[in-house]
N, C-alpha and C positions, 0 to 999 in steps of 0.2 A: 558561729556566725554563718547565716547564709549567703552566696552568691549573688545574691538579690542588694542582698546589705553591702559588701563588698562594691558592686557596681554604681549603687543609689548616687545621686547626687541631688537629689532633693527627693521626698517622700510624695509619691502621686498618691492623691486622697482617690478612697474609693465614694461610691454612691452606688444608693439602689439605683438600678436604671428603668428608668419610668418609659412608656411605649410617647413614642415621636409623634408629631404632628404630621397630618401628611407632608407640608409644605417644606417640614425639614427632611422628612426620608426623602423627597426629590431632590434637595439642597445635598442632602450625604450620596445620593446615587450618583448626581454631575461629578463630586468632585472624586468618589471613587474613578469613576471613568479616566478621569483627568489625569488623578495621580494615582495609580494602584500601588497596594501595597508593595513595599520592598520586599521582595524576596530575594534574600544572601544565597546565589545560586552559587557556590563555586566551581572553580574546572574538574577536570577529570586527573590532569595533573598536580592539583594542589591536594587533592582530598586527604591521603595517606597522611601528610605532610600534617595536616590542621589536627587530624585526627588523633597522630602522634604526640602536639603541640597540648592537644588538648588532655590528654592521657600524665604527660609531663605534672604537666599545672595541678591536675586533682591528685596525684602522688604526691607531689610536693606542696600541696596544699599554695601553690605560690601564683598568686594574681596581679603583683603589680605591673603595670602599664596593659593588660590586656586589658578589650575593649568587649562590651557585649555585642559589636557585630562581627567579632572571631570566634565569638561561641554560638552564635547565631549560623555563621557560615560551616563549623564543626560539626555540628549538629547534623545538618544536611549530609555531611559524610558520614556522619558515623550510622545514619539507616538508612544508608543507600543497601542495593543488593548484594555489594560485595562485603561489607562489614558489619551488619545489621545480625548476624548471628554468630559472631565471631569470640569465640572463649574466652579470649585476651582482652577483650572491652565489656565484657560481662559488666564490671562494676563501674565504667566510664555512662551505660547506658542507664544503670541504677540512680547515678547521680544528676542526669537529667531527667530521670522519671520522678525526682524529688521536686528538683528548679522547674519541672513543668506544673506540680499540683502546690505548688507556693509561692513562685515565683510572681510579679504585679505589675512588672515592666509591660507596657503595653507595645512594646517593639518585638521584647523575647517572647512574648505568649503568639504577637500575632505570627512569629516568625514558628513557633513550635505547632500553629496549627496548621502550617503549610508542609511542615516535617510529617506531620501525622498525616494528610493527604496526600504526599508525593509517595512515602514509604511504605501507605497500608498493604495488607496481605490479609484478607480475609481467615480466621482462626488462629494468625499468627501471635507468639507471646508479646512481639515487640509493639505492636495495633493495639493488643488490650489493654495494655499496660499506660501506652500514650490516652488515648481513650479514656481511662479510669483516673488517668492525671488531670485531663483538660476539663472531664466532668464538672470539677469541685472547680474551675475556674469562671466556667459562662457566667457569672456578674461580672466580672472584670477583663470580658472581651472586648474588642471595639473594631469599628473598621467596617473591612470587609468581612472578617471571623465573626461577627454579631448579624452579619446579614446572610451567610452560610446557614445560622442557626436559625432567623427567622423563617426563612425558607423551608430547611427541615430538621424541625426539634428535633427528632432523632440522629444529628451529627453525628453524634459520639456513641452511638450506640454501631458498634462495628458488625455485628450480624446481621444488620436492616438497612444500613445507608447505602451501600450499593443500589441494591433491587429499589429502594424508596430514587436514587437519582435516575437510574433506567427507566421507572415509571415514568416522573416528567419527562425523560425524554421522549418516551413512545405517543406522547398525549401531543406532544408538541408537534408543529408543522418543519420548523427548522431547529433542530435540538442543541446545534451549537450553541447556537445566537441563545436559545432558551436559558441555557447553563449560563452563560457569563450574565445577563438578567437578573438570575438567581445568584451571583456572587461568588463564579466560579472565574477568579482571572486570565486562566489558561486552559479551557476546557478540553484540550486534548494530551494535560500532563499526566503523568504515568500515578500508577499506584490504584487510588480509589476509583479516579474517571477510568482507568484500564476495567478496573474489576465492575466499574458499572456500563459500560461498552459491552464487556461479554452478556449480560443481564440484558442489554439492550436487543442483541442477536436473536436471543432468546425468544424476546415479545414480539418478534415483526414476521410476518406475513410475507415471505420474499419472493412469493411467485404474483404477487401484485402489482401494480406499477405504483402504488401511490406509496407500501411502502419503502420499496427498491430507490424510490425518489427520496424519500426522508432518508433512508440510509448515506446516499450520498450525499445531500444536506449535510449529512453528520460527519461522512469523513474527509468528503472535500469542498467544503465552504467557500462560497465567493472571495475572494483576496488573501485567503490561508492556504499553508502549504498540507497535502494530504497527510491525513494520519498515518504515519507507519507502526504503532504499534499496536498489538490485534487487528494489524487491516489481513495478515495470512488469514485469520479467522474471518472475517469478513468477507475477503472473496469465496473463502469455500463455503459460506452462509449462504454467497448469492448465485454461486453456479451450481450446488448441490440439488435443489430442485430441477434442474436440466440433466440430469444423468439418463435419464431414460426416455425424455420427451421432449418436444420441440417447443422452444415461447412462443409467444405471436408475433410478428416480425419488426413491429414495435417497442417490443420488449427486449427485442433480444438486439436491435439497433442503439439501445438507449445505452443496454448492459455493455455492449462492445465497446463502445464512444466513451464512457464515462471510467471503463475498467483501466482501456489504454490509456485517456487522459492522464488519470491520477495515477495509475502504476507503471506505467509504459508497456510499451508492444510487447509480449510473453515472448514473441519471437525473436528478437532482434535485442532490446533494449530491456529486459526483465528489471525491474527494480526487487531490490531486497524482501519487499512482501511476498513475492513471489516463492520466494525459497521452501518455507513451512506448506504449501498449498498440496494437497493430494494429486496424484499422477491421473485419477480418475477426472477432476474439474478442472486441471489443467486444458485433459484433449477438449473438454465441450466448449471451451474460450478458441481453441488451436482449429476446430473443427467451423465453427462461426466464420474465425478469420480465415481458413481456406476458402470456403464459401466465397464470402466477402471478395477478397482477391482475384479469385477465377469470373466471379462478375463483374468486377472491375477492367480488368481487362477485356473481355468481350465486348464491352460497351464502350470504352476507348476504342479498341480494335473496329468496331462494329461501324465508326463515325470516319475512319482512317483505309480501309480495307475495303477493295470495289469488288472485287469475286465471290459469287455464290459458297463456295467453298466453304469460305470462315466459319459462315453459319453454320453448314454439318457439322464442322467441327465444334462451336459451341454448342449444340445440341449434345454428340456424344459425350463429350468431357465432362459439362455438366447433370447427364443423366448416371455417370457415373459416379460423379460428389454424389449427387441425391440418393443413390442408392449404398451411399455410407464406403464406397470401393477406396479412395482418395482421402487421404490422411493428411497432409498436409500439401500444400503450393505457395509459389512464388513467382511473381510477374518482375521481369524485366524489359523496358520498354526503351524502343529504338527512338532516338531524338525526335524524330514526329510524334510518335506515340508518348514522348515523355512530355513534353511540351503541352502535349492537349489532357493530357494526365493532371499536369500540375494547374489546369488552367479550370478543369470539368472536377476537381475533387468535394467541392460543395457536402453534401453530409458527410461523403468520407474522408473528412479532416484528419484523421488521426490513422489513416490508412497508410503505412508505407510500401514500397517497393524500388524495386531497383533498375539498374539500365545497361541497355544490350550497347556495347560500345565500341562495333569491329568498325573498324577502317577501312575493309576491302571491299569493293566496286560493290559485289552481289550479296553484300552478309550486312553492310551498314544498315540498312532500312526496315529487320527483320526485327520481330519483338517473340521474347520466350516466356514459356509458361514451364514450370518448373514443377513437377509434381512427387508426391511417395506414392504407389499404388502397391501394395502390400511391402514385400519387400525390397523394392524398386525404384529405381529412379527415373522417369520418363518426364522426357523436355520434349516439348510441342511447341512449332511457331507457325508465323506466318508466312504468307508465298508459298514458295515451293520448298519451304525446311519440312523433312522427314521428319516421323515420330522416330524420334531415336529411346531407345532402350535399353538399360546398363542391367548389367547383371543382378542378382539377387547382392545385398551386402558388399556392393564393389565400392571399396574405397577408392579408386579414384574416380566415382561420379561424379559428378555436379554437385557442389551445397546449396541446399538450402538456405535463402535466406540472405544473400552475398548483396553488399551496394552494387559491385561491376559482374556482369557476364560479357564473354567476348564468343560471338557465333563463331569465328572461324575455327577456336578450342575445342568448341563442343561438334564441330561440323566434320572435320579431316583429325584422324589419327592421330598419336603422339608415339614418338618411341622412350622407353624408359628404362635407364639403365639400372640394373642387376647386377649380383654377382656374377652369376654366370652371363652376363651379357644385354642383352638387349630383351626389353617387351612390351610390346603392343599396347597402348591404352587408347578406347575408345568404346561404344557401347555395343552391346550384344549382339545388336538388329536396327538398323534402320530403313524405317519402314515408310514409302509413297504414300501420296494421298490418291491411289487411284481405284478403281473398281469400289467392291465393297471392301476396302480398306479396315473398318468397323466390327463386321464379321471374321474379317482374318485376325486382328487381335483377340477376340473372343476367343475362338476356335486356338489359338497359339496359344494364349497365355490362359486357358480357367479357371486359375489360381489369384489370379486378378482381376481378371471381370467377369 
């Protein structure tokens, strides 16, 4: 006796299934929308549990009171990543590689073809095997699993369905929205849409803006949260074409705005995507938002600051970013400056920085600029603050990157105690803005400018 037979509680008659009128595939698309299919997702804490439950049952051959959405939910654990190859359920995955190519329940099929899409592995045993199961079923799919199949006969053919779902996505304008269309409930669930995600990277054009634009279409959709898996693949898709050359400033505004949005600040706020990303597309994101930064505050500063001066000093600072010297910065800005920061951030919405917060008479009103020039730490501000200058690899510089700086830390010395005693923390050289101030860092430092 089947499992099939065991669960029956009345026999559902088959039919050839004849092609719909239009007026009913628009009738079957409202109400998929409406109500999609059940998928028996379970936790992460029950899985072991089901999977053991379910192991039990087919040893002991013993079904009474189970219900087909315990084996529906099982199932899901048992080709998940972690037990989908696992020696000890060899014969528990047999037995639903049986109940999947005989099985007529229209609950258990449609939930077995969500198994096969959530679990694929492209040349994987466990893919082919579901695959060659659900084959012999398509007359007696329904749902949303007969509209997967309208879409693309080749479903179940697991060497082509990837590349065949990348395709439409590449044709498409907005590829999410395209997938659940085509009958994909959850278009950013793992397994088949993963492996046709990479297929998608593949097809696009990423030094373009229109497809850089579909790409994020695809991974971060109006009202959905970003895709985190293959998004590491994805940003190194779309910063890899910048390793040696510059976007157009358009392009490289969009890529900035859109990277932070959905992944957060590389600097400050990394999201988990982050982690996989090579050290080489990192700096050309890191390199952007220094930029970004150092312009940010000049033009703050620029609207806040009455003395000639500023200017030179934005002149030099920035001819030194331009000429690749300046690795990373960070703006801390004194309460005026914060104020007309948060007021003046218009495109650069997704720009942070932090804030200079000394208390003392002559230090409160100063705003810092935070730099790496090679192996250095070099803090510029305004007024009359010195370019101060920390040692090659001194750890106790200034970080990078901080919500609070306080000028009067970075201004006057610290003592710090040691074993043997006391010592001196503060920077190397702090240097006036007077004369050719400009040329004497030149001529001092080589190695840096």
């Amino acid at each position: 006796m089947r499992l099939s037979e065991i669960f029956a509680q009345r026999v559902e008659p088959t039919s050839v299934v004849l092609p719909a009128p239009k007026r009913l595939e628009t009738a079957v698309d409202r109400v998929l929308k409406r109500w999609p299919d059940v998928f028996a997702e379970p936790s992460e804490n029950d899985r072991e549990t089901l999977v053991a439950e379910l192991k039990r049952r087919l040893d002991d051959w013993s079904w009474s009171g189970a219900k087909i959405s315990f084996v529906n939910q099982a199932a899901v654990a048992l080709f998940d990543r972690e037990r989908r190859s696992r020696a000890d359920l060899e014969h528990v995955r047999k037995f639903y590689y049986e109940e999947a190519a005989t099985n007529r329940s229209r609950t258990f099929l449609g939930n077995a073809v969500q198994v096969y899409i959530g679990s694929f592995v492209k040349g994987a045993v466990h893919t082919r095997r579901l695959s060659e199961a659900l084959t012999n079923q398509i007359p007696h799919l329904s749902g949303r699993s007969r509209k997967l199949l309208k879409s693309f006969p080749a479903f179940f053919d697991s060497n082509r369905i990837a590349m065949e779902v990348a395709s439409r996505m590449k044709d498409a304008e907005r590829p999410f929205q395209e997938l659940k269309s085509l009958g994909f409930n959850k278009p950013h669930a793992p397994g088949l849409l993963d492996h046709a995600h990479l297929e998608f990277l593949e097809k696009l054009d990423l030094r373009t803006h229109t497809d850089i634009e579909k790409l994020f279409h695809w991974l971060h959709p109006d009202g959905q949260l970003a895709k985190q898996s293959g998004a590491s693949e994805a940003i190194e898709a779309l910063l890899a074409p910048w390793l040696d050359e510059e976007p157009q400033e358009d392009v490289k505004r969009f890529l900035i705005d859109h990277l932070t949005e959905s992944y957060g600040d590389i600097r400050i706020n990394p999201g988990s995507a982050w982690i996989n990303v090579s050290e080489q597309a990192k700096q050309v994101l890191l390199r952007w938002l220094t930029g970004e930064s150092m312009r940010f505050l000049f033009d703050v500063l620029t609207d806040t600051q009455d003395s000639h001066m500023w200017s030179e000093r934005r002149r030099f600072w920035m001819d030194q970013y331009d000429r690749g010297n300046i690795s990373a910065a960070w703006v801390a800005f004194d309460p005026r400056g914060h104020k007309l920061a948060r007021k003046n951030l218009g495109r650069e919405k997704n720009l942070p920085f932090g804030r200079q917060v000394s208390h003392a008479s002559d230090d409160g009103n100063k705003s810092l600029l935070i730099m790496k020039v090679g192996q250095r730490i070099i803090v510029e501000g305004t007024y009359n603050f010195k370019v101060h200058i920390y040692a090659k690899n001194d750890p106790e510089a200034p970080k990078l990157y901080q919500p609070k700086y306080d000028c009067a830390d970075i201004r006057h010395d610290r003592r710090k105690r040691v074993s043997s005693g006391f010592v001196k923390i503060g920077p190397e050289e702090r240097k006036m803005h007077l004369g050719d101030w400009q040329g004497y860092l030149r001529s001092r430092y080589p190695e840096m400018f």
